[in-house]
N, C-alpha and C positions, 0 to 999 in steps of 0.2 A: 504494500500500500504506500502510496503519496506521503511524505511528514507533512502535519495540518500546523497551520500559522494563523493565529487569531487574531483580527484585535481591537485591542482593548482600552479604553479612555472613556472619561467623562463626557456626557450630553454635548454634541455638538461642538467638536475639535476635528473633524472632515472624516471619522472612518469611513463613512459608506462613500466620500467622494476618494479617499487613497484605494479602497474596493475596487473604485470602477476602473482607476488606473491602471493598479496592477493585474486586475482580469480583461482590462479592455472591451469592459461591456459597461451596459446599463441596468443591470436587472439592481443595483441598489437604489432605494428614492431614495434626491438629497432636495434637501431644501436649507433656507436657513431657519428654520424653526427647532428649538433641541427637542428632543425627542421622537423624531422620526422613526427611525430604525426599533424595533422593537424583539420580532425574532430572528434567530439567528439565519443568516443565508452564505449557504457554498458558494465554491466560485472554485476555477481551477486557472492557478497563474503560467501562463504559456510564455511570458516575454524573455525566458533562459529555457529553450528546446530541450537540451540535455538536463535540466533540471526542472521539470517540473513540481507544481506544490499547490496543496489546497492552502485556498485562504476562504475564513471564518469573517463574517464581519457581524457585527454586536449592538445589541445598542448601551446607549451610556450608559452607566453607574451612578446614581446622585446623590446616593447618600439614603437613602428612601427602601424601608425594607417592609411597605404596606401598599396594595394597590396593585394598578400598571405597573409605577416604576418598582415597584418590590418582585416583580414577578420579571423585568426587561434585567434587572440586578442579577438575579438568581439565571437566568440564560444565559447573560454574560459572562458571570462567574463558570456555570458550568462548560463555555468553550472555551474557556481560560486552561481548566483542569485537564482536559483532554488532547489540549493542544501540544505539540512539540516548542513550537517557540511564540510570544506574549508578544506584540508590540505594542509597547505600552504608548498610545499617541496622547501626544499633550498639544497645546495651543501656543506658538510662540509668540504670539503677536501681546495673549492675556499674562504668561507667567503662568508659574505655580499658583496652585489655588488649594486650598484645606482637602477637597475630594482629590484630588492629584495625591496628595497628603496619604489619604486612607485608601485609596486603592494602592498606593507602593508601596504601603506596610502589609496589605492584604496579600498581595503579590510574594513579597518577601517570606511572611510567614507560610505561603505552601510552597518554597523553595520552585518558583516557577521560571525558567528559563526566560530571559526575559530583553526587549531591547528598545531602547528610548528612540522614539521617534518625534522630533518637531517640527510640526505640521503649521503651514499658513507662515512662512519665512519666507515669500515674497515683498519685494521691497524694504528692507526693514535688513539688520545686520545681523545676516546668520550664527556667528560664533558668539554674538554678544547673548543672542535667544538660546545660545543651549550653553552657553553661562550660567544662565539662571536658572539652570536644571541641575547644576552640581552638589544639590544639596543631598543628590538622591543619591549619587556616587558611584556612576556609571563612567567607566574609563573612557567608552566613547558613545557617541549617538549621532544620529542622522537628523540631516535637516532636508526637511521636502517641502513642497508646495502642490501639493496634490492636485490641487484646482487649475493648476498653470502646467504637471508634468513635467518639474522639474525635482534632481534630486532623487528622480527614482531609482537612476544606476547605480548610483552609489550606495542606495537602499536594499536593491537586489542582492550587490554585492555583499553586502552585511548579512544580510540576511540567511546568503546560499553558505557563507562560510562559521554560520553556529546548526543549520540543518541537517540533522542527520541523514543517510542511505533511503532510509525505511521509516516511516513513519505509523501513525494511527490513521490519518487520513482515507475516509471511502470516497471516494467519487462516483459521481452521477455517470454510471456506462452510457451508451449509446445503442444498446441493445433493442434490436428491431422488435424480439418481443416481449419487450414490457407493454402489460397495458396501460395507456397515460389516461390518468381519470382527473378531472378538475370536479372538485366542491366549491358550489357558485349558490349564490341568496343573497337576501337579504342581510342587515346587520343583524348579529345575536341570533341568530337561528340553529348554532350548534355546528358550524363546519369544522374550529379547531380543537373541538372535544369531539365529533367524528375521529379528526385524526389522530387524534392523541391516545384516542380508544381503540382504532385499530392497531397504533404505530406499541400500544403498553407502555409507551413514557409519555412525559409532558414534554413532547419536542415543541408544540405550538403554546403560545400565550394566551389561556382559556379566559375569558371574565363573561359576568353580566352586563357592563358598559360597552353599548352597543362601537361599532368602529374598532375594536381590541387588534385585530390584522389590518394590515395596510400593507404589505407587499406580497406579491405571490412567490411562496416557499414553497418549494418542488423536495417530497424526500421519495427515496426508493425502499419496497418492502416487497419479501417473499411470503406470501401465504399460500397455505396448501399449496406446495409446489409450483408456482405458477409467480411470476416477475410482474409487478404494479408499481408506477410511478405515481403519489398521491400527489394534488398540487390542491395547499389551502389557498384561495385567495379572499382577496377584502369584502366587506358587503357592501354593494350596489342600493344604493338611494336613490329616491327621484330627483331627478335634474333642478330641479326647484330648490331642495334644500341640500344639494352642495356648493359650499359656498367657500370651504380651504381649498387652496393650491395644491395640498398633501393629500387630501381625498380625491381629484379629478383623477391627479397621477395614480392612485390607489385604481379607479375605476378601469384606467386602461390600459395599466396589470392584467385586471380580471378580464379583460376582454380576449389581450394576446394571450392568457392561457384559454381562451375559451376554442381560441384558432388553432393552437398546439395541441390540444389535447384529443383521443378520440373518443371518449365515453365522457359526459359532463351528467353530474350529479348535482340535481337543483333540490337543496334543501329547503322547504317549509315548515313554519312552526305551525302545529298540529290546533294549539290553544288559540292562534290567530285566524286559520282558516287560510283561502288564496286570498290573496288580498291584491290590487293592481298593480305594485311593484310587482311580484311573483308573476304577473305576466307579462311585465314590462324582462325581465330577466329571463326567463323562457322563450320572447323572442327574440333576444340576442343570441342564444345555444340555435334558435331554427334558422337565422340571419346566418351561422355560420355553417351550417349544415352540420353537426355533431349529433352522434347517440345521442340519446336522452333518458335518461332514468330518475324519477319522480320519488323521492327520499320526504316521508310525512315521519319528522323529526318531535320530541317532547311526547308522542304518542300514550307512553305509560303514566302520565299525569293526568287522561280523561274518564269522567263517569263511561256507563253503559250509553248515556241519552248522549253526553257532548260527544262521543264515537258516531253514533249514528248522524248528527247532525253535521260532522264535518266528511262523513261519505257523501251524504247528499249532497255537500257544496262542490266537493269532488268533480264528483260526476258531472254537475250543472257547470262550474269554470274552465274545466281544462278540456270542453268539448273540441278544440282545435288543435289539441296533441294526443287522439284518440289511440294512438300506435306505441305512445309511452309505457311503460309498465310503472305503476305505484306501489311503495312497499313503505309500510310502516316500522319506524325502528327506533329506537330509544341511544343516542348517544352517550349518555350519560352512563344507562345500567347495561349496552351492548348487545339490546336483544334487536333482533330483525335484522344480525349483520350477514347474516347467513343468505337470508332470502335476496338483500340487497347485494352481493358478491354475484346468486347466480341470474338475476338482474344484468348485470352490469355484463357479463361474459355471453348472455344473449345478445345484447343490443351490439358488443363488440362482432362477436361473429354476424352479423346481419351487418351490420355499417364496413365491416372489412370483404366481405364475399367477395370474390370475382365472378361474374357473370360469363358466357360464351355468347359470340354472334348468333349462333343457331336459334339458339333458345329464348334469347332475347327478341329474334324475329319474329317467331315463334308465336310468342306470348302477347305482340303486338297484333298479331292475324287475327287471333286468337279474342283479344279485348274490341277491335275493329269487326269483328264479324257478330258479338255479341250485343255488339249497340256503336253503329257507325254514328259516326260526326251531324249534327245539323246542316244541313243546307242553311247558306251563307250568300244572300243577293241569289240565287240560282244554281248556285255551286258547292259544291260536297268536297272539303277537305281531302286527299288521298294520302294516306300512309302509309311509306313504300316498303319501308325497310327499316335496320332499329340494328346499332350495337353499341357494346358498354363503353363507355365515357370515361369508367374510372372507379375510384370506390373514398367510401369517406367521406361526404355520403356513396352511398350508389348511382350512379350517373348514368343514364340511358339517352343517346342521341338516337333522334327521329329525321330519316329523310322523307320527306312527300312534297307537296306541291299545296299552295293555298292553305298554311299553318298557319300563317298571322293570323287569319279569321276564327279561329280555333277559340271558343268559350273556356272562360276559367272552370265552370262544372268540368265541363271534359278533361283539363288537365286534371282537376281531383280524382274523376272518375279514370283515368291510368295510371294513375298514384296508386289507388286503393285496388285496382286490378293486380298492376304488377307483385304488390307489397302480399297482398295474399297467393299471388300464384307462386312465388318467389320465399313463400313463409317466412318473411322481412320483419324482426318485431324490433323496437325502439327506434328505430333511424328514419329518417327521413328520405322518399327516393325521388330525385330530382332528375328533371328533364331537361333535351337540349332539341331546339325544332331547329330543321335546317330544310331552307326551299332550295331549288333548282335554278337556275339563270334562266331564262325564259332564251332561247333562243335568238327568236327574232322582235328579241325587244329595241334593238337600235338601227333595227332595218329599216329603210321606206321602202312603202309597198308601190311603187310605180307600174304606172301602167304602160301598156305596149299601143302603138298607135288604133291596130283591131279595138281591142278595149277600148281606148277613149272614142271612137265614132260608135262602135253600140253605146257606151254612155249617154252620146248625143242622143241619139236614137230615141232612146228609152226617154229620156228629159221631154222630148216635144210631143213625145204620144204622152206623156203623163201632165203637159199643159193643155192638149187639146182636150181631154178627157174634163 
């Protein structure tokens, strides 16, 4: 395994923007607001070939061991613990501060490998900013500028030469089959006590205060034999009441895992009923074409009556994802995880199939001979021929003639054909119409001299008449 590099500093002294540097991506939000980063997020540093290394990034420490920030403390303590080497980022521009203080005695006392990093030494004089770091009594330390990319080499260097061979580090494979499932809702609906219930630890940051995730963390897990990548993301609110910087970006997190991922699992809270976010969220997952599997969460908290009355809502809301499969499950006490797994492994295998041209033809003859097209001004749609498009969703192109004119029923009604001929259950199967050139559509039709005197012809019997 990879040696894992964590790290580690107080609220808002740039870890998730040195994150993005040294991984050369974006998947950390930054903003300047402290406390952003909350759980912890992988990343793998590629910028030494020969060396590569996971990096950990965390959110700050404040001093605060109740709450959010008691619980973003204890994350970042625990990637501290398991890491190979600490960097400990501090703020040069601010100095030492009392939590600077108590994290490097924290540090200290669990003998934790460890290397000063000062961060935000642009413009301003580097050796005099980590002057003022001597008190800590580090032989040496790095000064960078994470935001400007500067100071990283140096950083590397340091870095790769306290790194051991081998580390603790997992990395996220690239393994074609894992199944990539995203948990998407609402705020507080239970996604990262889902995960935390499948994953048996507290990898994710659980509360009752709605908004607790705000980046999408991707971890990987084996159950019953079979490779799953779980991806928490933030909850999605109405456009109306988001009104931070840090929640937009949170939103379209949850969107690009909604594009990555192939099975999406829309959590509802069982006590609230569907409510119009929930279907404002459900057509984002159809907007993208992904599986769909329908997770009625808090379930073990209802009478016999509020059970029955949140079936009927059921049934009456989500008439326009009738293909989904719903399964009730309790996050918290872990029941219905079972039924929700083989949920998710139907809609996977239906959203993944491959189709054949044959059969696709086939099946098209087959739905056309059962109930052809309306007449359109005169004219009857022709559907010639049909093969697959793709998978993820299921993709079916149609050649014929005269498809523009084609009614929205009709497309549902070869949606609901295929999806049953095809025993297609959670995914959605999407079509591609494709007309023919018309021939002689940029022709002029000229006439030959014959032709234009019968013209004549016909013109003066048809005024004398």
């Amino acid at each position: 395994m990879l040696p894992l590099v964590a790290l580690v500093g107080r609220p808002n002294v740039g870890k998730s923007t040195l994150f993005n540097a040294l991984t050369r991506t974006r998947d950390a939000l930054v903003h300047d607001e402290p406390g952003v980063t909350r759980d912890r997020n992988y990343g793998i540093c590629r910028l030494t070939p020969e060396r590569p290394f996971v990096l950990v990034d965390t959110g700050g420490i404040g001093g605060e061991e109740e709450g959010l920030a008691g619980a973003t403390a204890r994350q970042s303590r625990a990637a501290a613990e398991e890491a190979d080497l600490v960097l400990f980022v501090v703020d040069g521009r601010e100095g030492p501060s009392s939590l600077d203080d108590e994290l490097m005695q924290w540090l200290r006392r669990h003998s934790r490998p460890t290397l000063l990093v000062v961060n935000k030494t642009d413009g301003i004089d580097a050796r005099q900013a980590i002057a003022e770091f001597s008190r800590y009594g580090f032989d040496d330390a790095s000064a960078v500028s994470s935001a400007h990319r500067t100071g990283i080499d140096d950083l590397l260097d340091d870095v790769l030469a306290r790194l051991p061979e081998e580390g603790s580090g997992e990395v996220l494979d690239d393994d074609p089959e894992r199944v990539r499932i995203a948990f998407i809702g609402r705020p507080n609906v239970g996604k990262s006590t889902l995960v935390n219930r499948l994953l048996g630890e507290e990898r994710m940051i659980a509360s009752d205060v709605p908004g607790t995730t705000r980046d999408s963390i991707s971890v990987d897990l084996e159950r019953d034999g079979r490779k799953y990548r779980l991806i928490d993301t933030a909850g999605i609110r109405r456009k109306g009441r988001v009104e931070e910087a840090v929640e937009k970006f949170s939103v379209i997190k949850t969107l690009q895992a909604i594009e990555e991922c192939q099975v999406a699992v829309v959590m509802l809270d069982a006590s609230e009923g569907v409510t119009e976010q929930d279907a404002t969220v459900l057509g984002a997952v159809l907007d993208a074409g992904r599986a769909l599997v329908v997770a009625v969460n808090k379930w073990d908290g209802l009478t016999t009556y509020q059970r029955e009355q949140v079936e009927a809502l059921l049934s009456r809301k989500l008439t326009f994802v009738p293909w989904a499969e719903n399964v009730r499950i309790s996050a918290v006490h872990g029941s219905g995880l079972r039924e929700l797994f083989k949920a998710i492994h139907r809609a996977h295998l239906s959203a993944t199939r491959e189709l054949g041209t044959s059969e696709v033809t086939k099946a098209l003859e087959a739905a056309y001979t059962a109930n052809p097209p309306p007449t359109v001004r005169g004219h009857v749609p022709k559907l010639r021929f049909a093969h697959p498009g793709g998978t993820n969703p299921p993709t079916v192109v149609i050649h014929g003639s005269r498809l523009k004119s084609l009614p929205q029923s009709y497309h549902r009604y070869l949606e609901n054909f295929f999806r049953k001929r095809f025993k297609l259950v959670g995914t959605p199967v999407r079509f591609v119409f494709k007309e023919g050139d018309n021939p002689y559509k940029d022709r002029k039709n000229e006439l030959s001299e014959r032709q234009v005197a019968q013209r004549r012809r016909l013109m003066r019997h048809v005024k004398r008449k």
